[in-house]
C-alpha positions as protocol buffer text, in pm:
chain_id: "A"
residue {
  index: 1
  type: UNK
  ca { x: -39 y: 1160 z: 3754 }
}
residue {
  index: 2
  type: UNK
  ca { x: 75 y: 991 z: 3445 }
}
residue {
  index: 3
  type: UNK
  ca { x: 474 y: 945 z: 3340 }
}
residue {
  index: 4
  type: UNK
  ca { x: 540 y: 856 z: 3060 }
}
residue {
  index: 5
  type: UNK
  ca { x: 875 y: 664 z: 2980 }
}
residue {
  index: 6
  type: UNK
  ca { x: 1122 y: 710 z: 2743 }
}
residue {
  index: 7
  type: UNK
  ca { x: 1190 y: 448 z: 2455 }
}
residue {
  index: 8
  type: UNK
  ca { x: 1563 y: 449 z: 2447 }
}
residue {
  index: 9
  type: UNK
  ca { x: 1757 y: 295 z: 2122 }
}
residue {
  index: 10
  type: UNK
  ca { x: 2062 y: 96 z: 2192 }
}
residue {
  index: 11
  type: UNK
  ca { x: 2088 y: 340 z: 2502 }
}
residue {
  index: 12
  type: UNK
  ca { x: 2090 y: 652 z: 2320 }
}
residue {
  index: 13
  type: UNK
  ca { x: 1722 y: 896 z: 2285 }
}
residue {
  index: 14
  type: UNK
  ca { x: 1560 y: 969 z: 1961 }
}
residue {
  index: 15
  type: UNK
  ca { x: 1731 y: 1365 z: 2082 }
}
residue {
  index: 16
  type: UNK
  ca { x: 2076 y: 1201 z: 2109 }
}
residue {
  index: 17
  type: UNK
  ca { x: 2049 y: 1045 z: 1722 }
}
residue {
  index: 18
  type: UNK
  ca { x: 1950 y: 1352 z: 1599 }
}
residue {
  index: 19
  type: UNK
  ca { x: 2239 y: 1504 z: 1694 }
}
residue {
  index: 20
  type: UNK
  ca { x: 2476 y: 1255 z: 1527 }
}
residue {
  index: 21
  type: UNK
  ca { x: 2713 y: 1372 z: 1236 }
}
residue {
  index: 22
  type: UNK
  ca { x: 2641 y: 1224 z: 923 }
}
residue {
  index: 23
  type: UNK
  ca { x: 2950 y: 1029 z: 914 }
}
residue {
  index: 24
  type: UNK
  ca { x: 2852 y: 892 z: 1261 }
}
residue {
  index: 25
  type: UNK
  ca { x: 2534 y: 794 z: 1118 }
}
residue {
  index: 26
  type: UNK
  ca { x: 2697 y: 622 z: 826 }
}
residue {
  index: 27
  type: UNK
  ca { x: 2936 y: 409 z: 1031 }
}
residue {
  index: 28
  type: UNK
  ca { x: 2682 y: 248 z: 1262 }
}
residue {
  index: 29
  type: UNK
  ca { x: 2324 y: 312 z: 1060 }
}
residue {
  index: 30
  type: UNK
  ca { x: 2305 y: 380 z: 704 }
}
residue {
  index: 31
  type: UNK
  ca { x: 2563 y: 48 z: 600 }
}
residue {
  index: 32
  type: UNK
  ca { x: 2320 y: -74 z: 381 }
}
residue {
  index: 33
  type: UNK
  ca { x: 2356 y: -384 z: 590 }
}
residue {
  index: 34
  type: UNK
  ca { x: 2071 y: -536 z: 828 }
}
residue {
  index: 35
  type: UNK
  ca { x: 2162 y: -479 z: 1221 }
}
residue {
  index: 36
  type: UNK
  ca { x: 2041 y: -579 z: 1506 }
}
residue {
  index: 37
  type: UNK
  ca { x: 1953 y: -302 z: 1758 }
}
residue {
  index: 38
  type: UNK
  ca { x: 1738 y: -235 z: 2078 }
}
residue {
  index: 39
  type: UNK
  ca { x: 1445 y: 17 z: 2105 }
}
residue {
  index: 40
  type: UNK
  ca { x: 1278 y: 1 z: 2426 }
}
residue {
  index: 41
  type: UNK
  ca { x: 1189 y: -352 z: 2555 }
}
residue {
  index: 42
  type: UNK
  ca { x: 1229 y: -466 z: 2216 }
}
residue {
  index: 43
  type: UNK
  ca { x: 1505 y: -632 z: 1986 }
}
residue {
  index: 44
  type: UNK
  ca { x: 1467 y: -534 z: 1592 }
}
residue {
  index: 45
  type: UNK
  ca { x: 1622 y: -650 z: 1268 }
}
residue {
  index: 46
  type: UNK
  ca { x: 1605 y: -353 z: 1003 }
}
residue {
  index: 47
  type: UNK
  ca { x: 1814 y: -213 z: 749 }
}
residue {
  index: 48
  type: UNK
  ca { x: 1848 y: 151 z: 671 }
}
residue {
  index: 49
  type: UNK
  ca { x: 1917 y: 330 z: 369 }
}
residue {
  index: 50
  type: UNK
  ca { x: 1919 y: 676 z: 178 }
}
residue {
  index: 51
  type: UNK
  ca { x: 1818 y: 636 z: -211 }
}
residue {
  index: 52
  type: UNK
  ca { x: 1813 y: 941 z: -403 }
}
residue {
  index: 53
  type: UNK
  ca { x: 1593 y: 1195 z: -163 }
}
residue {
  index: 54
  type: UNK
  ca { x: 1396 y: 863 z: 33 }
}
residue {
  index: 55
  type: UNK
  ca { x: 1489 y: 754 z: 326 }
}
residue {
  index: 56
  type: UNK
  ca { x: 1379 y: 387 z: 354 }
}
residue {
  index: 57
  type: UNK
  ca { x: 1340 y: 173 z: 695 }
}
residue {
  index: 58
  type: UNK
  ca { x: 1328 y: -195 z: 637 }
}
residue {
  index: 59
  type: UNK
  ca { x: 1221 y: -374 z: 940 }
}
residue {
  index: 60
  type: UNK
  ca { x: 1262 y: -785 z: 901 }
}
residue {
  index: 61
  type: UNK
  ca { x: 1196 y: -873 z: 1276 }
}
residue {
  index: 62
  type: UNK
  ca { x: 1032 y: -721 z: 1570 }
}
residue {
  index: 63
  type: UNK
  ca { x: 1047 y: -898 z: 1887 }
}
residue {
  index: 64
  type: UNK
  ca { x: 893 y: -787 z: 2201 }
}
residue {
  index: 65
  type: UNK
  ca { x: 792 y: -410 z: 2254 }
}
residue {
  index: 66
  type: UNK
  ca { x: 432 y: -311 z: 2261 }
}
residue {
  index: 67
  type: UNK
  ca { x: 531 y: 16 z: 2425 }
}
residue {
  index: 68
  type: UNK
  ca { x: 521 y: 254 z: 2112 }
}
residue {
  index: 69
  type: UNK
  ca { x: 850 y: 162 z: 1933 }
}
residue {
  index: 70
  type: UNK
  ca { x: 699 y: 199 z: 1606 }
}
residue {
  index: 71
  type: UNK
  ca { x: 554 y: 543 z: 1677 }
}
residue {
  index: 72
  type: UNK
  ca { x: 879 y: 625 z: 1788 }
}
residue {
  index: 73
  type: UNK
  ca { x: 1065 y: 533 z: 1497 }
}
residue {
  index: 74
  type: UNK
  ca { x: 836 y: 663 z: 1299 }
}
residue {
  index: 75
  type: UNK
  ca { x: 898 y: 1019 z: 1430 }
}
residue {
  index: 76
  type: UNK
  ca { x: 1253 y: 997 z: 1448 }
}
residue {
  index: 77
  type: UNK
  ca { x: 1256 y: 837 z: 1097 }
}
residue {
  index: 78
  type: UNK
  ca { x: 1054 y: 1195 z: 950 }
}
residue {
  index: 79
  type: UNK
  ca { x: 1257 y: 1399 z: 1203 }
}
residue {
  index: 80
  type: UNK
  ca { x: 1611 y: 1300 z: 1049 }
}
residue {
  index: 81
  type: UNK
  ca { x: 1469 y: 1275 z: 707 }
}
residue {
  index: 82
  type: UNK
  ca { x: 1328 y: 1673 z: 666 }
}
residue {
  index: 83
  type: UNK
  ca { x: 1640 y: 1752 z: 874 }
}
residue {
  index: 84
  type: UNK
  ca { x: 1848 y: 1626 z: 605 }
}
residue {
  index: 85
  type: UNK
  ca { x: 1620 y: 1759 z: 340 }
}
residue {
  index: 86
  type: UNK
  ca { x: 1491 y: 1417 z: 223 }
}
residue {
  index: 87
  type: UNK
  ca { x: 1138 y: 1410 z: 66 }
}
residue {
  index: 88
  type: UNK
  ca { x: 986 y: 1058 z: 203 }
}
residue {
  index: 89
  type: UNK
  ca { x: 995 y: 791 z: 403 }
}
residue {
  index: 90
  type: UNK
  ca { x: 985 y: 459 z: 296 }
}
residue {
  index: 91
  type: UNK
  ca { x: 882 y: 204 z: 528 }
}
residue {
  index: 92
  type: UNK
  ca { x: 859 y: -208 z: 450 }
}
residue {
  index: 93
  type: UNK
  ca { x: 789 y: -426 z: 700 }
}
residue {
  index: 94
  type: UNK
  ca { x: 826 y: -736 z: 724 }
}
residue {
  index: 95
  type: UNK
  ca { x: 537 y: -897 z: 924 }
}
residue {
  index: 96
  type: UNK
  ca { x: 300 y: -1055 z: 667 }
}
residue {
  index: 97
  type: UNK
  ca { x: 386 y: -1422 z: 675 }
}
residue {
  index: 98
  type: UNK
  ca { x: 534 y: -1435 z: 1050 }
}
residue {
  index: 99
  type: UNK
  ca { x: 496 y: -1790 z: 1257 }
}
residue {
  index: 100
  type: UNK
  ca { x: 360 y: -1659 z: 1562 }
}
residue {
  index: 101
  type: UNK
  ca { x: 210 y: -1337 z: 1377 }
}
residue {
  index: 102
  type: UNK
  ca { x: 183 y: -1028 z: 1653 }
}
residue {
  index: 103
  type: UNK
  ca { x: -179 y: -879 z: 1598 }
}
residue {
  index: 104
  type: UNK
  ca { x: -77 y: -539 z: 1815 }
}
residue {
  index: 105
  type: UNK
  ca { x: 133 y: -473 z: 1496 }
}
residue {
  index: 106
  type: UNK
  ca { x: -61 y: -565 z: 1259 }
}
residue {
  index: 107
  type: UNK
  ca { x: -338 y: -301 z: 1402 }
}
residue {
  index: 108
  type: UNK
  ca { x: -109 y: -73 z: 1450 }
}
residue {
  index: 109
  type: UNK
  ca { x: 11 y: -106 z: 1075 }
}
residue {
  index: 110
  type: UNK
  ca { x: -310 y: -58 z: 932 }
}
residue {
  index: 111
  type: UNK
  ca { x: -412 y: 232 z: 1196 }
}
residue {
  index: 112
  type: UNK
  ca { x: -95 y: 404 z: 1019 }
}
residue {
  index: 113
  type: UNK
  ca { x: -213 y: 338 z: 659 }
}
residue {
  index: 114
  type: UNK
  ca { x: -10 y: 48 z: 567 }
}
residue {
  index: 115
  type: UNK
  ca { x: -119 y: -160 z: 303 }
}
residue {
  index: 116
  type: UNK
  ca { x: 50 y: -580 z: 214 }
}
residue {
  index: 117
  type: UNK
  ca { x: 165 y: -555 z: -125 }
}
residue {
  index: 118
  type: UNK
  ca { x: 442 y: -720 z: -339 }
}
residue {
  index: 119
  type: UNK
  ca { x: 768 y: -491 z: -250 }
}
residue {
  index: 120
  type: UNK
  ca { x: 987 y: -531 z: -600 }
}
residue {
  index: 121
  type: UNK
  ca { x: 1308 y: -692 z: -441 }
}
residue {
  index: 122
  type: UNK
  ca { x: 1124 y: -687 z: -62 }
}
residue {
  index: 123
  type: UNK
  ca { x: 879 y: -976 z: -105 }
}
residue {
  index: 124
  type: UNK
  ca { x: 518 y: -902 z: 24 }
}
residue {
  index: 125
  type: UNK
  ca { x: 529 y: -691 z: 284 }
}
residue {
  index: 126
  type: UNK
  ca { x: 339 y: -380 z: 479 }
}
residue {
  index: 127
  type: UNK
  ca { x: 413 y: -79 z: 270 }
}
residue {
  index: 128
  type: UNK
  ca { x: 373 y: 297 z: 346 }
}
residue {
  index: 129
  type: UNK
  ca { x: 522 y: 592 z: 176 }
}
residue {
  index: 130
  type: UNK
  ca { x: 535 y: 898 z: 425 }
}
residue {
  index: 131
  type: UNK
  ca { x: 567 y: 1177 z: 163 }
}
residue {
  index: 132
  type: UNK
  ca { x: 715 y: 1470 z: 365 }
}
residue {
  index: 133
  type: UNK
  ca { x: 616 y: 1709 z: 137 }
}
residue {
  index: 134
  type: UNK
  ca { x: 196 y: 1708 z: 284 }
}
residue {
  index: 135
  type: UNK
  ca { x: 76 y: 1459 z: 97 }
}
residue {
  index: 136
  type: UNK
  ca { x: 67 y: 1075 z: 259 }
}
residue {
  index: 137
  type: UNK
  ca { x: 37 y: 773 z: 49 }
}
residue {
  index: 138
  type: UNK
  ca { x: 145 y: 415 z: -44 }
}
residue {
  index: 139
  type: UNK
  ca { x: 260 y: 286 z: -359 }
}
């Protein structure tokens, strides 16, 4: 028999931030500021924002984890943007040049269909555009 455990975020499940009110949402997520949060075993630096119809998840630092954070941000991530009506997701993250570089990620990255490119005000980074409308690429 297999279990299979849940990742929380800062305590709450991806269910439980679904079901935030917008202004909620704006007060602790979408500050256009970078915050530090917890998902799962893992403590991330990221930045969230909504321009024009694109949600856009900026992730600077990802430390520990390895238990499917990134999958599960990715599906909340598409989850809250169709909810809300938004046509992409725009991820950038941060973990081309890193000191102690985690390979996991890096797989995991180009599993997804990330490719490094020069971000215009990001730097080089990994770069996907989720297009929520059927069609997946990155710019």
């Amino acid at each position: 028999m297999t279990t299979q455990r849940r990742i929380l975020l800062e305590g709450y499940t991806p269910e439980d931030i679904l079901r935030l009110s917008d202004e909620e949402l704006r007060a602790f997520v979408f500050t256009d500021e970078p915050l530090v949060f917890q998902a799962g075993s893992a403590n991330i630096l990221g930045r969230f924002q909504v321009k024009e119809a694109r949600l856009v998840v900026e992730l600077a630092q990802i430390d520990g984890g390895g238990e499917g954070i990134l999958r599960t941000l990715w599906r909340l991530a598409e989850r809250h943007a169709r909810d809300r009506g938004l046509d992409s997701v725009e991820w950038i993250v941060h973990a081309v040049h890193c000191a102690q570089p985690n390979l996991k990620l890096r797989r995991v990255l180009d599993g997804f269909g990330f490719v490094v490119r020069e971000v215009p005000g990001h730097g080089v980074a990994y770069h996907y555009v989720h297009d929520l409308q059927g069609v997946k690429r990155s710019r």
